[in-house]
SEMI-724961 format. One line per field, with one value per residue (C-alpha): residue number from 0; residue in three letters; x, y, z. Coordinates in pm, 1 decimal, decimal comma. Last residue first. Layout:
BEGIN
num = NUM  ...
residu = Ala  ...
X = X  ...
Y = Y  ...
Z = Z  ...
END
This chain:
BEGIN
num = 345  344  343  342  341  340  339  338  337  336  335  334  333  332  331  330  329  328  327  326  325  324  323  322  321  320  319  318  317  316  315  314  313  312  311  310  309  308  307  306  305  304  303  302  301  300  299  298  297  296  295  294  293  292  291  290  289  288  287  286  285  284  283  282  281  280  279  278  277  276  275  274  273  272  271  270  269  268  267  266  265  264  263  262  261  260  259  258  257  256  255  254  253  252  251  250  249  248  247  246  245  244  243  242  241  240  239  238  237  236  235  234  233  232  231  230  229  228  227  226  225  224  223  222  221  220  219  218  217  216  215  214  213  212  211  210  209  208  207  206  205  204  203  202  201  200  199  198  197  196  195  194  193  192  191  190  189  188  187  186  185  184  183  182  181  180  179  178  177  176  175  174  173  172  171  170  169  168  167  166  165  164  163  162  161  160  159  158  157  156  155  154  153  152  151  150  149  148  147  146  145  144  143  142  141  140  139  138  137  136  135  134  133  132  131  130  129  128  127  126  125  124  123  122  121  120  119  118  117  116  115  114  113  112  111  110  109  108  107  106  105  104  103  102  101  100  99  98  97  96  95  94  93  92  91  90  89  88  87  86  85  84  83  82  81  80  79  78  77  76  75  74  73  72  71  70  69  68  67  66  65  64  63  62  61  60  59  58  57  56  55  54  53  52  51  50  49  48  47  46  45  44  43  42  41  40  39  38  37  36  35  34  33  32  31  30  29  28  27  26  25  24  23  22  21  20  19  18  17  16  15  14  13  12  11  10  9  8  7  6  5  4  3  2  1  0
residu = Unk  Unk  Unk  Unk  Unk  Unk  Unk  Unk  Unk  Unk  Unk  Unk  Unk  Unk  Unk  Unk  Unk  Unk  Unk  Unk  Unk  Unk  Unk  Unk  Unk  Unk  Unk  Unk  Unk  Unk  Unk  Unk  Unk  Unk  Unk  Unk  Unk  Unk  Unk  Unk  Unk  Unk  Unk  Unk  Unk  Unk  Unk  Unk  Unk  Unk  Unk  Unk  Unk  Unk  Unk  Unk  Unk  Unk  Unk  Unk  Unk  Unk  Unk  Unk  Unk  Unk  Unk  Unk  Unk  Unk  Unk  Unk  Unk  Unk  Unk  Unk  Unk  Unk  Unk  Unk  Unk  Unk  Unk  Unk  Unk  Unk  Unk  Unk  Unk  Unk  Unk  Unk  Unk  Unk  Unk  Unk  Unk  Unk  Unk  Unk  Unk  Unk  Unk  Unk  Unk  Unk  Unk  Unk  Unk  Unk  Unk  Unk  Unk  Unk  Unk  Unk  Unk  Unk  Unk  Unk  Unk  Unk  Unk  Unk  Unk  Unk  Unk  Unk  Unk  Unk  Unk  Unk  Unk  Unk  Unk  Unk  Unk  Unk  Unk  Unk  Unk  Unk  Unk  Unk  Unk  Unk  Unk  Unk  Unk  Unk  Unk  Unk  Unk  Unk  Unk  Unk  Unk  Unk  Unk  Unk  Unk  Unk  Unk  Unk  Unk  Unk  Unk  Unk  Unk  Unk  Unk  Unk  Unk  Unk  Unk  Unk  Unk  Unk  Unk  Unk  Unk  Unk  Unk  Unk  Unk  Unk  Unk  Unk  Unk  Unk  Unk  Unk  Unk  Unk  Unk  Unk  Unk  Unk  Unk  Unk  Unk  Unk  Unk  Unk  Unk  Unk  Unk  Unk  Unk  Unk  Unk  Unk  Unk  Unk  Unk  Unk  Unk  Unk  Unk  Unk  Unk  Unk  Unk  Unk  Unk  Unk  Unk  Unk  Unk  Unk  Unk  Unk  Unk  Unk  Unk  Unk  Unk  Unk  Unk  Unk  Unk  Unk  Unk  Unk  Unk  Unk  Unk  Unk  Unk  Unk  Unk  Unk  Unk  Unk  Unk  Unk  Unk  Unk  Unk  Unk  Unk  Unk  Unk  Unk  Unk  Unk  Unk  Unk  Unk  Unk  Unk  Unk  Unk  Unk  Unk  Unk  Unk  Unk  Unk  Unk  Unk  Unk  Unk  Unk  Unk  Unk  Unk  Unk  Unk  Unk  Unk  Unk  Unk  Unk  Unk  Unk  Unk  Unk  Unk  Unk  Unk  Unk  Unk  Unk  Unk  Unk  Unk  Unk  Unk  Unk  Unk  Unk  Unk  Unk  Unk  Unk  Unk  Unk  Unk  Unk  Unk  Unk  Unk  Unk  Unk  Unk  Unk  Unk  Unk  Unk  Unk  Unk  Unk  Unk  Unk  Unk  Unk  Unk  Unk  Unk  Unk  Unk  Unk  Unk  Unk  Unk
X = -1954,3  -1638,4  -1641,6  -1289,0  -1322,1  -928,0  -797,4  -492,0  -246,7  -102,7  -235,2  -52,7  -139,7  121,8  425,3  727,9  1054,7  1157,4  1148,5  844,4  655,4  782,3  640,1  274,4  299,4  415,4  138,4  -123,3  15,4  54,5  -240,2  -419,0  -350,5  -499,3  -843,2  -825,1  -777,1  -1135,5  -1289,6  -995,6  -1085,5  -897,9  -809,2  -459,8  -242,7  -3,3  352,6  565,0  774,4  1145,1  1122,9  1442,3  1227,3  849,9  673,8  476,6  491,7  423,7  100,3  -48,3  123,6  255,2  537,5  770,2  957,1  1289,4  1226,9  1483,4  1319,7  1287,9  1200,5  880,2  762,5  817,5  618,9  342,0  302,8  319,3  34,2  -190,8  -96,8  -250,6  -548,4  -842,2  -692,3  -387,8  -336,9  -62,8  -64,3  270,1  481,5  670,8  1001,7  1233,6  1552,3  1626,1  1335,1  956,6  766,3  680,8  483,1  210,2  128,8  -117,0  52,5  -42,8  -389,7  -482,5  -217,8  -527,3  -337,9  -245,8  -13,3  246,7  430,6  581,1  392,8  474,8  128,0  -120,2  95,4  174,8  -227,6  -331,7  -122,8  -227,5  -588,3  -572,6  -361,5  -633,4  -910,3  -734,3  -739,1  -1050,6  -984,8  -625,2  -394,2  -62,5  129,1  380,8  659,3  830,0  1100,6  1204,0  1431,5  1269,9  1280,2  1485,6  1392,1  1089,1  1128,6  1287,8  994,3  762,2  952,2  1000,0  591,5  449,9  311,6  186,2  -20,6  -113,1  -256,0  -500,5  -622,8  -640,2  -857,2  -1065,6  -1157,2  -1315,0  -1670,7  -1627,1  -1527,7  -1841,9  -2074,5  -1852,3  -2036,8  -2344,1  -2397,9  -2760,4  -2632,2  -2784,0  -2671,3  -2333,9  -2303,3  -2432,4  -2233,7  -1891,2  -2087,9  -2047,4  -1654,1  -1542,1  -1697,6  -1502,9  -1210,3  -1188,9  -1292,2  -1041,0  -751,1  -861,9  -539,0  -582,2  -561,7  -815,5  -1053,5  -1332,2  -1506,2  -1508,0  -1845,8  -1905,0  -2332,7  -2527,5  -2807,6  -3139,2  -3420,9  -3070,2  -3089,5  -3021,2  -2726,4  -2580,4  -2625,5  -2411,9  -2608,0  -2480,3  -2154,6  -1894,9  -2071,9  -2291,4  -2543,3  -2856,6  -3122,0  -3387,9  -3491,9  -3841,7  -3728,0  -3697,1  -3481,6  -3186,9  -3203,1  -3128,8  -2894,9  -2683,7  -2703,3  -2552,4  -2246,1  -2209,8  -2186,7  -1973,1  -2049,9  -2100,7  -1768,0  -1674,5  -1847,9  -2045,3  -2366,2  -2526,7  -2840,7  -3031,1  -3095,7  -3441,3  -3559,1  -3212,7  -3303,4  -3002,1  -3074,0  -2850,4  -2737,9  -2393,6  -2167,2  -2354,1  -2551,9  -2289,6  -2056,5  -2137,6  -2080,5  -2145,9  -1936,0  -2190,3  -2307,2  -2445,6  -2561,9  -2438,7  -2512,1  -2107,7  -1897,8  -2080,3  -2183,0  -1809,8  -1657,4  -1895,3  -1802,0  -1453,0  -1467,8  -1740,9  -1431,0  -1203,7  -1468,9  -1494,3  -1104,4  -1165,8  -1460,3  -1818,3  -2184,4  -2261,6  -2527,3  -2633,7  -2845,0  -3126,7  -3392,0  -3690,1  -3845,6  -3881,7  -3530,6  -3432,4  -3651,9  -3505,0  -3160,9  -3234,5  -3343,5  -3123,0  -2822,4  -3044,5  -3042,6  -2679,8  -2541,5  -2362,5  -2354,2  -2119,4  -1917,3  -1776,8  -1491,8  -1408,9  -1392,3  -1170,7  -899,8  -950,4  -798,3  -430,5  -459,0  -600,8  -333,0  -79,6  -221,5  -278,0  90,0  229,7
Y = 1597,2  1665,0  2021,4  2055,8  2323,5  2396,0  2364,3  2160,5  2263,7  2498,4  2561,0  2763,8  2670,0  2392,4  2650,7  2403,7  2495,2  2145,8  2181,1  2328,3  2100,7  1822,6  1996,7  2008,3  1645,8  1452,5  1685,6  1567,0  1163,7  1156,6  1291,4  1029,4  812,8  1000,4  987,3  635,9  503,6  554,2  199,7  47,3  214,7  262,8  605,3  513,0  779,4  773,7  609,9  649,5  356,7  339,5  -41,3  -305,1  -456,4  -527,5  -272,0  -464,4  -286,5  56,9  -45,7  278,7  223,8  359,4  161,5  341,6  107,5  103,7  -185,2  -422,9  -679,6  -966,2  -612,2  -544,0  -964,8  -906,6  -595,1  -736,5  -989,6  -769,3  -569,8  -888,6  -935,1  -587,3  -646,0  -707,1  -465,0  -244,4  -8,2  -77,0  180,3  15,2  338,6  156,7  367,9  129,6  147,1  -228,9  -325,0  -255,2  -324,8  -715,5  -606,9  -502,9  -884,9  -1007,8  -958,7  -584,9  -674,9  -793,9  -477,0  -254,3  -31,5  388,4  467,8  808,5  960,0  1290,3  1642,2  1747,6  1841,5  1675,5  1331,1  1387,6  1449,0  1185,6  919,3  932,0  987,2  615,9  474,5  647,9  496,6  140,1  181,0  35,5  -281,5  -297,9  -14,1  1,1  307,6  297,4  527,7  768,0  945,3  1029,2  1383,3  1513,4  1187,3  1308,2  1651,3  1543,6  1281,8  1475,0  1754,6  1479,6  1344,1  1682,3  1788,9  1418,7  1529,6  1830,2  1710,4  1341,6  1490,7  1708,6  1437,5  1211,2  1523,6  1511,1  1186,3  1087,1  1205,2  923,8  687,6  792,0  758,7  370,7  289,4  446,3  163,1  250,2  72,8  339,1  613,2  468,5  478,9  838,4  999,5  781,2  947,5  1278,2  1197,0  1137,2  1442,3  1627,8  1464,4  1542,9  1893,6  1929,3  1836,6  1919,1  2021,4  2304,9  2547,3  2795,1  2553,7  2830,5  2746,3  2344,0  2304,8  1952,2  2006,2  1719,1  1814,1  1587,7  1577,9  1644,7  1962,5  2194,7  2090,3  1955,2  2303,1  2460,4  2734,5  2504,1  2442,8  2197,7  1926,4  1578,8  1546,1  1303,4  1131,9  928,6  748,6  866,5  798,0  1158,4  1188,4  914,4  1090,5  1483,0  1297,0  1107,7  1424,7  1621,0  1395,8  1440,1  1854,0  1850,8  2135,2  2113,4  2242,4  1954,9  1703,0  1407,5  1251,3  981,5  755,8  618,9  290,2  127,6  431,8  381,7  290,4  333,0  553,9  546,3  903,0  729,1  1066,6  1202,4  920,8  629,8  866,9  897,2  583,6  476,4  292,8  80,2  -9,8  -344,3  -302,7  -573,1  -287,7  -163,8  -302,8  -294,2  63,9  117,3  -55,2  162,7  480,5  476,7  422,3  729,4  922,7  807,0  913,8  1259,5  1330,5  1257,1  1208,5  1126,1  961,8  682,6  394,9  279,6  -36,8  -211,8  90,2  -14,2  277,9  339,9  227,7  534,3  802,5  709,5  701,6  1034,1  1192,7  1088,4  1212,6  1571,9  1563,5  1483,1  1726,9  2024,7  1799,0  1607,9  1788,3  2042,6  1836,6  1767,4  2157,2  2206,8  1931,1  2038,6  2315,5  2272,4  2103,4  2431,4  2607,8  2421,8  2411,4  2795,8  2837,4  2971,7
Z = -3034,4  -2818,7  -2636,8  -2433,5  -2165,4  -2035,5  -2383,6  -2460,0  -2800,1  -2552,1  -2216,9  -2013,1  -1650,0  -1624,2  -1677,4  -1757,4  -1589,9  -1547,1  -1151,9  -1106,4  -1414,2  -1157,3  -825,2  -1010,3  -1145,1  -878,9  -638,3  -875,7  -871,0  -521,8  -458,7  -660,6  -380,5  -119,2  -278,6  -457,0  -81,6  -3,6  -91,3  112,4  400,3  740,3  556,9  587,7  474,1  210,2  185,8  -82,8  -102,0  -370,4  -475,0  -394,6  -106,8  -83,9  113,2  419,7  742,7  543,9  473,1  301,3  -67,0  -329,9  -467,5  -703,0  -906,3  -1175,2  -1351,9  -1318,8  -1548,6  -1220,1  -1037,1  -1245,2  -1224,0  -848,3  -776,7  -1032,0  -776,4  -458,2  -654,7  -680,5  -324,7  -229,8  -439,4  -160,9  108,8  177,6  -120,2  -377,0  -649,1  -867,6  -1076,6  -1267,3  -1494,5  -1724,7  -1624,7  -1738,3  -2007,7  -1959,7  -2308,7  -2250,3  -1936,0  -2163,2  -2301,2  -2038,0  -1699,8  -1764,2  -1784,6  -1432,0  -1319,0  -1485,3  -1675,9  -1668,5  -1970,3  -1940,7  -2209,3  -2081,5  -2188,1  -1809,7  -1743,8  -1952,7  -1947,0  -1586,4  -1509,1  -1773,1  -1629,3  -1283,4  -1377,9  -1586,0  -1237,6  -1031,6  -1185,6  -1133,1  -755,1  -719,3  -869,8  -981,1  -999,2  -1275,6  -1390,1  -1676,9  -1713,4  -1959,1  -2067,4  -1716,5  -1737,3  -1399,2  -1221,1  -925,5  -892,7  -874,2  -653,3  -422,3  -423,2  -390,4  -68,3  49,0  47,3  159,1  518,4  435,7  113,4  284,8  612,0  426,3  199,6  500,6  673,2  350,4  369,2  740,5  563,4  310,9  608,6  748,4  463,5  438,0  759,2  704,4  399,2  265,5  -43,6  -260,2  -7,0  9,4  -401,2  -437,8  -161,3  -370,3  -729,1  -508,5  -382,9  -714,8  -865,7  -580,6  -666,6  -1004,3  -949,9  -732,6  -991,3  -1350,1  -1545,9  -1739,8  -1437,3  -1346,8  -1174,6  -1006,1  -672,0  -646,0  -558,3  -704,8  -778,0  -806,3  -1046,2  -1101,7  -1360,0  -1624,4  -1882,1  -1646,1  -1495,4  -1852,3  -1988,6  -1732,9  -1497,8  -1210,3  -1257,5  -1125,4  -1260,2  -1188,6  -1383,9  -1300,6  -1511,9  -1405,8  -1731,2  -1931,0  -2266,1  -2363,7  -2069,7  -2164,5  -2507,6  -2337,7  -2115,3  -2381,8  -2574,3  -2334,8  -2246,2  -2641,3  -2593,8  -2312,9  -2126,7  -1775,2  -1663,9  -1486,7  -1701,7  -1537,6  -1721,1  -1457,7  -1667,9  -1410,5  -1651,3  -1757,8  -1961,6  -2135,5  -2458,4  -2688,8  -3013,5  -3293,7  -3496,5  -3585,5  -3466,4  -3131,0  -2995,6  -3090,5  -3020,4  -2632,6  -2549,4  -2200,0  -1899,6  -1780,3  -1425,9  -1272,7  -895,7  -652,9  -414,0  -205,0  -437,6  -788,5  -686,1  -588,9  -879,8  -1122,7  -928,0  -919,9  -1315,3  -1309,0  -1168,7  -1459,3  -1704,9  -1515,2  -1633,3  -1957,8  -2087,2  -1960,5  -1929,4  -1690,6  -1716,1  -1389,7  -1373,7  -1407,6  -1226,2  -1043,6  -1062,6  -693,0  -672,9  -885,0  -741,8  -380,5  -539,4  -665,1  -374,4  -141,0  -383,6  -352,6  16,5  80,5  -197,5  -53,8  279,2  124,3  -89,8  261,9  363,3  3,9  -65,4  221,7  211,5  -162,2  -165,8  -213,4  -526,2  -662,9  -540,4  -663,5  -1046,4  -1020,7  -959,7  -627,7
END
């Protein structure tokens, strides 16, 4: 089994076992954070560990009404300006802890006297010891170029983060219901991914559209085929796509539509229609399976009997996609190529 596989395998296990890695410290640091009256969350990252921090900011705006910011690095690193965050808690993320502009922001964030956290899968990384606070994703080892666990496991500590702030125990427990869903989803979903692999193997290319919270997971759907299968994948907000983007699909034309049940589920039955009145050719991922509109092909994931927790499952989809396509194309996913596993930006 490829690195890539096995890594998606475990995170049933690691995500069972993120939360009470990090309870106490995420306690600590919203605790230090209220007591300084904080504005608002400013979050530091690339990649991967920006889409997780996108979770993050609808969650925190969700759950506590609590403004967050997506930062920019560069304007630390390449025009030399200073941005004074001693009114932010200032959240770097970076699996492996390295990323040189992530650790500026936190290095100027803590000269002003802001909380600062980083969240990484290493705790001897620069970033860990360079933030006041270190939430730590305990993902053992990520061999493969394409981040997987780790992205879920930073995902599930800003989601700690977000219910501790709100001091909501009821989505704490649906975060703690998570990793059996995640569990269910990879052995229940093994011959339909397989089938659509072999199915869409020779796809030029596809869209993928999320709204709301499910939007992070249509940007990390596209990177991890992108990364993977070198095919030319976009991730938009559906809101967007209405506005102008849509106007690319013709006949054929790959959709892939991430329709949890909840707040957006008719926006997605809208796009749904728009897609089939082009005759796109759609993939509908969805957990109600009472309500799949016709002429799409469903993939049905778990309910998590959250909507704030469906990014988790979803994603799956998009990982396992991946994995089973560079499988069937005869692509190794753990070479890397012109893509390095640790990518240092400045």
């Amino acid at each position: 089994m490829i690195n890539l596989e096995l890594e998606i395998r475990e995170q049933p296990s690691i995500l069972a076992s993120v939360i009470g890695e990090n309870e106490a410290v995420a306690t600590e640091i919203v605790k230090a954070a209220k007591a300084k009256g904080v504005a608002g969350i400013y979050f530091a990252a690339r990649g991967t560990s920006d889409h997780a921090c996108i979770y993050a900011q609808y969650l925190f705006g969700i759950l506590a009404g609590l403004p967050c910011t997506l930062g920019t690095p560069s304007v630390f690193t390449k025009y030399g300006a200073h941005i004074d965050l001693s009114k932010y808690l200032v959240v770097g993320v970076s699996q492996s802890g390295k990323a040189e502009d992530v650790l500026e922001v936190l290095k100027s964030a803590k000269a002003d006297g802001a909380v600062t956290v980083a969240v990484t899968n290493d705790t001897e990384s620069p970033m860990a010891k360079e933030a006041e606070y270190h939430l730590f994703c305990g993902a053992g080892v990520e061999y493969s170029i394409a981040a997987t666990k780790t992205f879920t496991s930073q995902m599930m500590i800003l989601a700690l983060l977000a219910a501790k702030w709100a001091d909501n125990d009821d989505f704490l427990a649906s975060l703690k219901n998570v990793s059996s869903k995640v569990a269910e989803l990879i052995e229940g979903l093994d011959s339909q991914i397989d089938s659509l692999a072999e199915k869409y193997q020779n796809m030029p290319g596809a869209v993928i559209l999320g709204r709301g919270i499910s939007y992070c997971i249509a940007l990390e759907g596209a990177l991890k085929m992108l990364e993977t299968n070198k095919i030319k994948m976009k991730g938009y907000p559906t809101s967007d796509f209405h506005h102008g983007p849509i106007a690319q699909l013709h006949e054929g034309d790959m959709a892939f539509v991430v329709a949890p049940k909840g707040m957006t589920f008719a926006d997605q039955l809208e796009i749904t229609e728009k897609l089939k009145n082009v005759k796109a050719d759609i993939i509908f991922i969805t957990d109600d399976a009472d309500n799949v509109p016709d002429g799409v092909t469903p993939v049905i994931i778990p309910d998590t009997g959250c909507e704030l927790t469906t990014p988790f499952v979803s994603v799956l989809v998009f990982q396992l996609l991946a994995c089973k396509m560079t499988i069937v194309r005869g692509i190794d996913p753990d070479k890397a190529g012109v893509i390095n596993k640790i990518t240092i930006t400045k």
